[in-house]
C-alpha positions in Angstrom: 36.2 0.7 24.7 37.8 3.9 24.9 34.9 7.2 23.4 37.0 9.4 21.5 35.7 13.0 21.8 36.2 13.9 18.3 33.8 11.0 17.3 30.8 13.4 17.5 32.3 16.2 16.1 32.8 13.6 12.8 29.4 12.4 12.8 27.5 15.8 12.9 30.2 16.9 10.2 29.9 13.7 7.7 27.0 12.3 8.9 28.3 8.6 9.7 31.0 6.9 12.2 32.4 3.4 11.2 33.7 1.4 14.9 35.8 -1.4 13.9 35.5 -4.4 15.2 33.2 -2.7 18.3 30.8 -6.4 18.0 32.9 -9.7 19.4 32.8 -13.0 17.6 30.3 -15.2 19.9 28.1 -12.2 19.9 28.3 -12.3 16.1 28.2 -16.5 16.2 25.4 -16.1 18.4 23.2 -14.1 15.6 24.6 -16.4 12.7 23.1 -19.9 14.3 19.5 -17.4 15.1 19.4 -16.7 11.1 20.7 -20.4 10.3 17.3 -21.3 12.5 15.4 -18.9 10.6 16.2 -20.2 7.5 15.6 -24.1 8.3 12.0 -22.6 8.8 11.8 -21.0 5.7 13.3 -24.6 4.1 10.4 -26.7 6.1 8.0 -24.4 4.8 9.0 -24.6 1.1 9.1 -28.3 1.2 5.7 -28.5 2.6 3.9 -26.6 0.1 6.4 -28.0 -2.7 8.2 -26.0 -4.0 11.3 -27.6 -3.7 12.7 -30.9 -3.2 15.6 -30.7 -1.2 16.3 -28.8 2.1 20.1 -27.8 0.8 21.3 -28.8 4.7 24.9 -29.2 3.5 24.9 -25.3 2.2 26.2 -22.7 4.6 24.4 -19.5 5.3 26.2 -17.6 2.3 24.1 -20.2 -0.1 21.6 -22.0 1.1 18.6 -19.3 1.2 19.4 -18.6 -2.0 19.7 -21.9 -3.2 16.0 -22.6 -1.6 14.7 -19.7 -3.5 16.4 -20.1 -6.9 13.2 -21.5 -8.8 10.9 -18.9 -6.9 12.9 -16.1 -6.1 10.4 -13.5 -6.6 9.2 -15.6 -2.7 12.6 -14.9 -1.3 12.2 -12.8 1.6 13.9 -9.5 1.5 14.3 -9.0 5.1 13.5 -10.4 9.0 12.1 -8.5 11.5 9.5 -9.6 13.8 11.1 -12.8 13.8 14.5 -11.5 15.8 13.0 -11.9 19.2 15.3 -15.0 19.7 17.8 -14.5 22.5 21.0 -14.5 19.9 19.7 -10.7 18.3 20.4 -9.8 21.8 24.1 -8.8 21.9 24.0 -6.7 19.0 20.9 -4.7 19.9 22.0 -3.9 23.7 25.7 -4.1 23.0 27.0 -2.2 26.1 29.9 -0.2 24.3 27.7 0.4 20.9 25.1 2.2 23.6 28.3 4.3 24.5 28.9 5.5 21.3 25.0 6.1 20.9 24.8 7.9 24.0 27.6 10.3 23.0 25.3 11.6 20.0 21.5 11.3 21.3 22.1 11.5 24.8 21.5 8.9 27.9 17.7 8.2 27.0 17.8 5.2 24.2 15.4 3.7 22.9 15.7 0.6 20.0 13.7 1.9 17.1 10.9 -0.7 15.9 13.0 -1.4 12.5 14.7 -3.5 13.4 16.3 -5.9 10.4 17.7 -8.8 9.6 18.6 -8.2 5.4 19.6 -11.0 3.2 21.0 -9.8 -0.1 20.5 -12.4 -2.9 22.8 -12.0 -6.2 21.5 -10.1 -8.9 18.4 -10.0 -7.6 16.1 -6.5 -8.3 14.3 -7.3 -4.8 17.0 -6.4 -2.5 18.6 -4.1 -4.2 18.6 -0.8 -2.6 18.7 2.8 -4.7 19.7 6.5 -3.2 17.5 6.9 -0.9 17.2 9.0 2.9 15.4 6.2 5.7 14.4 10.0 6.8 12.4 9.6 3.4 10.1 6.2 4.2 9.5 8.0 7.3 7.6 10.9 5.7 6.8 9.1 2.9 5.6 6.4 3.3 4.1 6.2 6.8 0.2 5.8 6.9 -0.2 9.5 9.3 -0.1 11.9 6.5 0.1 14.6 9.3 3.9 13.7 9.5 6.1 16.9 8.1 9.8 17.0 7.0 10.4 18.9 10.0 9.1 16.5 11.8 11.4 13.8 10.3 14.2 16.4 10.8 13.7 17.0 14.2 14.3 13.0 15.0 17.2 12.3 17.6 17.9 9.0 15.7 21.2 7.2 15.1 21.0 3.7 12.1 23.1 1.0 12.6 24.7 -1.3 10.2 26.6 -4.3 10.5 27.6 -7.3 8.3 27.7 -11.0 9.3 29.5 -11.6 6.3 32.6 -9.6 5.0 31.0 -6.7 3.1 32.2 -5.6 -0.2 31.8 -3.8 -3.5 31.4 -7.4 -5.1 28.5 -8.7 -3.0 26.6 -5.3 -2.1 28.1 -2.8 0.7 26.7 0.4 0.9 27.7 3.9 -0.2 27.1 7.5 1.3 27.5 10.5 0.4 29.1 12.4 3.1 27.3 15.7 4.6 24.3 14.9 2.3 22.3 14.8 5.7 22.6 18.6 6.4 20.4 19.2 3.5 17.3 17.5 5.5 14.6 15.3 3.6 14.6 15.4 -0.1 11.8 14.4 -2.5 11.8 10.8 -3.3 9.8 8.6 -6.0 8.5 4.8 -5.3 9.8 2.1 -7.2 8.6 -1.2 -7.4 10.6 -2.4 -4.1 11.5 1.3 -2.4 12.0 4.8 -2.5 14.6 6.7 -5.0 15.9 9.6 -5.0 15.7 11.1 -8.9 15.6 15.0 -8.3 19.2 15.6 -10.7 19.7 18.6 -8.0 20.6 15.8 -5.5 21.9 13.2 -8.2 24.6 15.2 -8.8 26.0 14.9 -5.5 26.4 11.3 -5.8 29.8 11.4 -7.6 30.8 11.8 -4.1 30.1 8.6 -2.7 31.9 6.7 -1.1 32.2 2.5 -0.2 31.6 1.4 3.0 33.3 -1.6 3.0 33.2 -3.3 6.8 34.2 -6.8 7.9 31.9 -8.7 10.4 32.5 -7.4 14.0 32.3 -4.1 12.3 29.5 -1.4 12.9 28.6 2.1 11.1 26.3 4.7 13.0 25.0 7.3 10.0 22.5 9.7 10.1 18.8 9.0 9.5 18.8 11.7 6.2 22.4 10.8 5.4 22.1 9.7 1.1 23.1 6.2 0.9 22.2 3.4 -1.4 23.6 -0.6 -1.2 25.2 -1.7 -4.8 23.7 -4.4 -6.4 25.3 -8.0 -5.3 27.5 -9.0 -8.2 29.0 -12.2 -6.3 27.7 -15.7 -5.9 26.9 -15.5 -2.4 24.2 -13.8 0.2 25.4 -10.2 2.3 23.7 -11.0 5.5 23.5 -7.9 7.5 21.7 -6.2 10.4 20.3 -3.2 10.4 18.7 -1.0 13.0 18.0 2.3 14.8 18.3 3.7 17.9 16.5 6.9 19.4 16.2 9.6 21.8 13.4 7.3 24.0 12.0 10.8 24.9 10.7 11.3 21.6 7.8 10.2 19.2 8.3 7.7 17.1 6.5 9.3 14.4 4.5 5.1 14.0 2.2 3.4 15.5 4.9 1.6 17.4 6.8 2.2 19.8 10.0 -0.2 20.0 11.6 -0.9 23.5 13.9 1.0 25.5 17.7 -0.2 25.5 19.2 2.2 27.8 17.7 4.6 30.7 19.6 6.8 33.0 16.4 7.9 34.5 15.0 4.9 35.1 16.8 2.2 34.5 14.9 -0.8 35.0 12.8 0.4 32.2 15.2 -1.3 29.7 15.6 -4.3 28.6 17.9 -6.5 30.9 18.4 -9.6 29.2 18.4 -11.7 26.1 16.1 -14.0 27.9 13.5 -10.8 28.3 14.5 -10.2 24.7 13.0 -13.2 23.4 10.2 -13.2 25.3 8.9 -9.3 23.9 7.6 -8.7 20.2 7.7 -6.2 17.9 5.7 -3.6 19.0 
């Protein structure tokens, strides 16, 4: 894939870059039959303490979690993430040209971010719905060292990642920024029952300038770690699968207790990880 130079000039200007179809199809199959594994777990374990009566086997992954859940959905899981040490996570995590792109904003150390997320959105459903909001914010907020300053948070060489494995849209949930919101560093946010919100009307304001990021599957957005963004509610009758993670400069803190695993060294590269099979066989940590 061919870096465009102007790339970084557009992410330190609007604080995101969306890279079309950057993720190939049997990296993205791969991850789809992981997820379809993770939910035939969470089906065996619902029969077994029963709370349902049917495993819904005939129901793709756009239904079937949800159809699981429907009589206890308040049990629904709202994300995966220790669970994606299975060697299908590993093409989207290490993706050679993604690391590229990563590399041309945070520089040749990389290091995967331990928050890493597999996110299934269920319809109309409070628990997965995601307000205005900074991921700079949980950071600062919410982490157990209360030593941990804004500027500290600021200071972060980090790049998120999103991608969909379903088509993402204003129907079943996509997510909106607010461009150049993440020059204004952290802002104060207020916990709700699920996350964080932002509420001060001195940043409310600005978000009449959001904007829809709408992406297909195959598609990937890099945006800023204090960028504004929220994820609309999901209005359709199907789930938004998606993955979401973080990469960062490997030299720095992690500001938590852990400490993630390195996907790309240029001085010393055998310190990262080589393989799906080594993937798999690593935890979170």
């Amino acid at each position: 894939m061919f870096i465009k130079p102007e790339w970084r000039q557009q992410f330190d200007e609007e604080g995101f870059l969306v890279l079309e179809q950057i993720i190939e199809p049997p990296v993205i199959a791969q991850a789809r039959a992981e997820l379809e594994k993770l939910v035939d777990q969470q089906a065996a374990r619902l029969l077994k303490e029963g709370k349902i009566k049917s495993l819904f086997k005939d129901e793709g992954l756009e239904t079937r979690i949800y159809s699981l859940f429907s009589n206890c959905i308040d049990e629904a899981p709202k994300s995966f993430r220790r669970e994606l040490h299975l060697p299908g996570f590993y093409g989207f995590f290490f993706h050679k040209q993604l690391l590229d792109v990563v590399e041309l904003v945070i520089g040749s150390e990389i290091r995967l971010y331990p928050n890493y997320t597999v996110r299934p959105k269920l319809p109309d459903w409070e628990g997965t719905r995601i307000w205005w909001h900074q991921d700079g914010g949980y950071t600062h907020y919410v982490h157990t060292d209360k030593s941990i300053k804004s500027n500290d948070v600021e200071d972060l060489r980090m790049l998120n990642v999103w991608s969909p494995l379903v088509p993402a849209r204003e129907l079943n949930g996509c997510m909106q920024f607010v461009p150049g919101s993440h020059k204004l560093g952290v802002v104060p946010h207020v916990s709700r029952r699920y996350y964080l919100e932002i509420i001060d009307p001195k940043y409310t304001a600005l978000f009449d300038n959001a904007i829809s990021i709408e992406l297909n599957p195959g598609d990937v957005v890099l945006f800023s770690n204090l960028l504004f963004h929220q994820g609309l509610p999901n209005r359709s009758k199907t789930v938004r699968w998606n993955l979401d993670w973080r990469y960062q400069d490997g030299q720095q803190p992690t500001l938590r207790k852990e400490q993630g695993h390195i996907a790309r060294s240029e001085s010393c590269p055998s310190r990262a990880v080589q393989t799906a099979d080594e993937w798999a066989k690593l935890h979170f940590s």
